[in-house]
N, C-alpha and C positions, 0 to 999 in steps of 0.2 A: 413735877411733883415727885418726891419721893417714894419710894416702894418699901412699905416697912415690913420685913420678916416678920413671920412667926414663928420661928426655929429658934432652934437652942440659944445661940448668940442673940444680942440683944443690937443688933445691924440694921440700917438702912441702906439702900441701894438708888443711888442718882445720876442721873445725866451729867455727861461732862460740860461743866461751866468755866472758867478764868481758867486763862492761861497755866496760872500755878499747877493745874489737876496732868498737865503733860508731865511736870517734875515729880508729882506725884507718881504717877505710871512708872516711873525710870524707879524713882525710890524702889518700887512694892517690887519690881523686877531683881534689881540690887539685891534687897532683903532675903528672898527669894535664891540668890546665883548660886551659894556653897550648896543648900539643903537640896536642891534639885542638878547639878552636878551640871549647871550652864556653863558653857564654851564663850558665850557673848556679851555683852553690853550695849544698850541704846542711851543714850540722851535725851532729853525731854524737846530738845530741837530735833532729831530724829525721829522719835516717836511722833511729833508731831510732822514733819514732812513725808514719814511714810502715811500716816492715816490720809493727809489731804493728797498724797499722788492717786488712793482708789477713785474712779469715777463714779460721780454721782453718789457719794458716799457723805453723808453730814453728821460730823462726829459728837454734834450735842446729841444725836437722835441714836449714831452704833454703839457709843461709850458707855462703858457702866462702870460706876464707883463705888463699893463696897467701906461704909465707915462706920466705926465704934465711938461715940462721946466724939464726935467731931474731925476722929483721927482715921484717915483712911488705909484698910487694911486688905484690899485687894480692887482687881480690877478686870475686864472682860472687855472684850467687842466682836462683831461680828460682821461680814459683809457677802455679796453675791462675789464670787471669783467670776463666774462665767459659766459656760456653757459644755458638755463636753459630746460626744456623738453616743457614746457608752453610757454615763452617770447619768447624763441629762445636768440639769441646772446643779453649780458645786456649791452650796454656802458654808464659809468657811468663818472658823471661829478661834478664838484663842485669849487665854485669860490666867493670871496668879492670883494666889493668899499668901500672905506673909505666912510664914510657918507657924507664928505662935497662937495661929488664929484659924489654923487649919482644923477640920474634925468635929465643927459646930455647925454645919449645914448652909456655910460661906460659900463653899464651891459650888454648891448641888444651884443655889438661889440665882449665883452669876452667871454658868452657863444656861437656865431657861431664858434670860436675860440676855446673853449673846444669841442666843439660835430664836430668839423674837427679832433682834433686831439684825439679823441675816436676813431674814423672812419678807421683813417691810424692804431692805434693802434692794431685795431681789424684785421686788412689789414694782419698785420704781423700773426697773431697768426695763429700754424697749424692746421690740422688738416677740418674733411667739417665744410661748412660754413651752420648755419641754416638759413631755410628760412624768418624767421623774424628777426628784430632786434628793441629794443626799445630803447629809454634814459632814462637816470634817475637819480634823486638825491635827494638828502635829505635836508630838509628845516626845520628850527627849527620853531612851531607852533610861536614863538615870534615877526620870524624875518618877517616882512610885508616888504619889499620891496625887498628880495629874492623870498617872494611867489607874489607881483605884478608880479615879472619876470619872473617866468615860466608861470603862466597862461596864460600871452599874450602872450609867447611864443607855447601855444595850449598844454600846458602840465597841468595832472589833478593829483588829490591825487588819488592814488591807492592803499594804506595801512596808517594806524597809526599808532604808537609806543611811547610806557612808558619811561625815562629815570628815574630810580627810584632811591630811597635814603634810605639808614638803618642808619635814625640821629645816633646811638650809637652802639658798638660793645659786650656792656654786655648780658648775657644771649643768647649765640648763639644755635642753633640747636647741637644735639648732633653729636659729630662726628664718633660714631660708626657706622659701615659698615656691612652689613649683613655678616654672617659665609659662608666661603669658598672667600670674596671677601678682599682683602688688597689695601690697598695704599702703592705707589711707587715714589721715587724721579724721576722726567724725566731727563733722560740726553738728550744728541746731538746726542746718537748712537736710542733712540728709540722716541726719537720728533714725527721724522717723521709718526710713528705707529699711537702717540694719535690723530696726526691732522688726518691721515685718516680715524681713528676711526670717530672724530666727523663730518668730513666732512658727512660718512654714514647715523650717527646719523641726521644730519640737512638735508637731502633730504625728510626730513616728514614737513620742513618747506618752506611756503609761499613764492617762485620768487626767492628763493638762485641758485647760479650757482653750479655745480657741479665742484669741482676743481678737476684737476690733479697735478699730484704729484710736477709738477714743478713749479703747481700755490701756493700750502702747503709748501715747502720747505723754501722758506724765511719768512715764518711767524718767524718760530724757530729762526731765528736773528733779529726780529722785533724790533727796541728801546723800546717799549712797551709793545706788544703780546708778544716778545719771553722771557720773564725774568722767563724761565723755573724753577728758585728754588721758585717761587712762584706759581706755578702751584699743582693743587692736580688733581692727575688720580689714578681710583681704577682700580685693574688686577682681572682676577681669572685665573690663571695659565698664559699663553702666550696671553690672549685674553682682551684687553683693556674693559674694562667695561660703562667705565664715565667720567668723567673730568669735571674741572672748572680750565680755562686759567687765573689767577687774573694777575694783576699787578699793580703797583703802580706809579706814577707820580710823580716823586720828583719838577720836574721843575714848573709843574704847583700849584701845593699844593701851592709851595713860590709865587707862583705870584699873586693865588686866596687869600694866607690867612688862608687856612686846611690843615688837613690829613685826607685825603680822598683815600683808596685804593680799585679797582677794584675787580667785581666779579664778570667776565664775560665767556662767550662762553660755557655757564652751558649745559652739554648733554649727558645721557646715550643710550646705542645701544639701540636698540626693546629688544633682548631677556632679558634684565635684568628691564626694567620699573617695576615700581609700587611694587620695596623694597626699597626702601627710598634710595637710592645709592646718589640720586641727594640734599638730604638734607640731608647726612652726608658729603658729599664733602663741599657744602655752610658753614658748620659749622668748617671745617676744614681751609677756606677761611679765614673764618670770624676771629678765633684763631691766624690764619698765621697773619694778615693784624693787629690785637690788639698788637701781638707779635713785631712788627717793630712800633709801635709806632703811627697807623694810631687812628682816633677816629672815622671811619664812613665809609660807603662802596655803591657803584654805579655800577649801572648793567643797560641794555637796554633791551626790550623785544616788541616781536609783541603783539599789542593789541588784536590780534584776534589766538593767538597760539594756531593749533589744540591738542596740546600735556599740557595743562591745566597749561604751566608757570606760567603766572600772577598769578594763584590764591596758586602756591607752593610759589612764591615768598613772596607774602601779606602774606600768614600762617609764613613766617621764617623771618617777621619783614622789608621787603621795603615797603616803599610806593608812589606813585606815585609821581613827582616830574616836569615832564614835561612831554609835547605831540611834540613828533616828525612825521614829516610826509614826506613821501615818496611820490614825484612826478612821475610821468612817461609822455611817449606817443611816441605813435609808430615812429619810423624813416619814 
């Protein structure tokens, strides 16, 4: 059933039904890219394969659709991310208005609408429940009337983040691996190995949830994350080492204008830091991503990483690019 406002705008707000409401999402994203200063593009094949990789997530029930006379003019959802030792339980959320539809009480209606259906999301999931729980999402430093809307919603920046850029692919880091450590094609029989690898590796980092196996398992068929033959992970015998998850965006490349390929979810365990594991992988990335015809490569990173990212990244040629910021506040 529809959820009809009583705000200024004369909107209703519905569950996501037929397929078409993914091309919608992409649209109201689109609409949305120059006024809020977006870096990216999804497809409505994307939007839809990243909603169904969440576990236990069902997007007639997280989706919300914002529409005037029939015509949709924004969009929201919301899910449980997980668990963290600090935050306690994360529900994460994230949602546009087309700009010319901004400032009529669209945004304020969709997010109680995402942070409801975080809520039930999180409702479902097994397992004890922590004593806290926050919300959260992510706001491009660009987009000012995404961060009007959380503020007055009582939510505050809690972290910053780099979205960086390596304009050119020449002269990459070398991709030599220290002795006794090799690289290895990922299949679909040991996916699941490297994400738990890194999931281990990233519990050194700032408010991440702690995933289980059945939260890791659809990454490996991500539209994006999973395009495993573009992945580099180093072994030393059975024992995963390190990884950098890349991948490549065909869809958005054509719609921005580049070739632009990914070089992300960069992480070695404890015991092997500080042999360069992590900056022969990026170089191995980097070879991959020139090899298929890319001319430049993007990666995200916390501004404040206790494990000395940022400054491996700048020494192997990113540079800063944008500031993303993370909102939060307590439930």
């Amino acid at each position: 059933m529809a959820t009809v406002m009583q705000a200024a705008a004369p909107a209703s707000i519905r569950g996501l039904g037929p397929d078409a409401d993914y091309e919608t999402i992409a649209g109201v994203m689109e609409a949305s890219r120059v006024r809020d200063g977006l870096d990216f593009a999804r497809s409505a094949d994307q939007v839809r394969g990243s909603l169904s990789s969440i576990e236990g997530f069902d997007p007639t029930d997280g989706v919300r659709l914002a529409e005037v006379d029939g015509e949709a003019v924004g969009y929201a959802y919301g899910f449980c991310d997980g668990d963290n030792l600090t935050f306690g339980r994360i529900l994460y959320h994230t949602g546009r208005v087309v700009p010319a539809w901004r400032g009529r009480g669209i945004g304020r209606a969709l997010l109680a609408e995402a942070q409801a259906a975080a809520q039930r999301h999180a409702a479902r999931r097994p397992g004890p429940v922590p004593e806290t729980t926050i919300l959260r999402s992510f706001v491009d430093e660009t987009d000012g009337d995404g961060r009007r809307l959380l503020e007055h919603a009582g939510y505050a920046i809690a972290r910053y983040g780099f979205s960086m850029v390596r304009p050119t692919l020449a002269d990459p880091p070398s991709p030599e691996l220290p002795p006794g450590i090799e690289a290895r094609p990922t299949t679909p029989e040991t996916a699941l190995q490297v994400l738990r690898a890194m999931n281990e590796a990233m519990a050194d980092h700032w408010g991440l949830a702690d995933y289980s196996d059945d939260d890791l398992r659809p990454w490996a068929t991500h539209p994006l994350m999973g395009q495993l033959d573009a992945w580099q992970v180093a072994w030393e015998g059975g024992e995963v080492v390190g990884g950098v998850l890349g991948f490549i965006n065909e869809e958005e490349n054509q719609l921005l204008g580049r070739a632009r390929g990914y070089t992300e979810c960069i992480f070695t365990r404890r015991p092997w830091r500080g042999r360069g594991v992590a900056t022969a992988l990026i170089g191995r990335n980097l070879r991959l991503l020139a090899e298929r015809g890319m001319t430049e490569a993007a990666l995200g990173v916390d501004a404040e990483n206790p494990t000395g990212a940022l400054a491996l990244y700048e020494r192997v040629g990113f540079v800063r690019h944008r500031t993303d910021l993370l909102y939060q506040r307590p439930l």
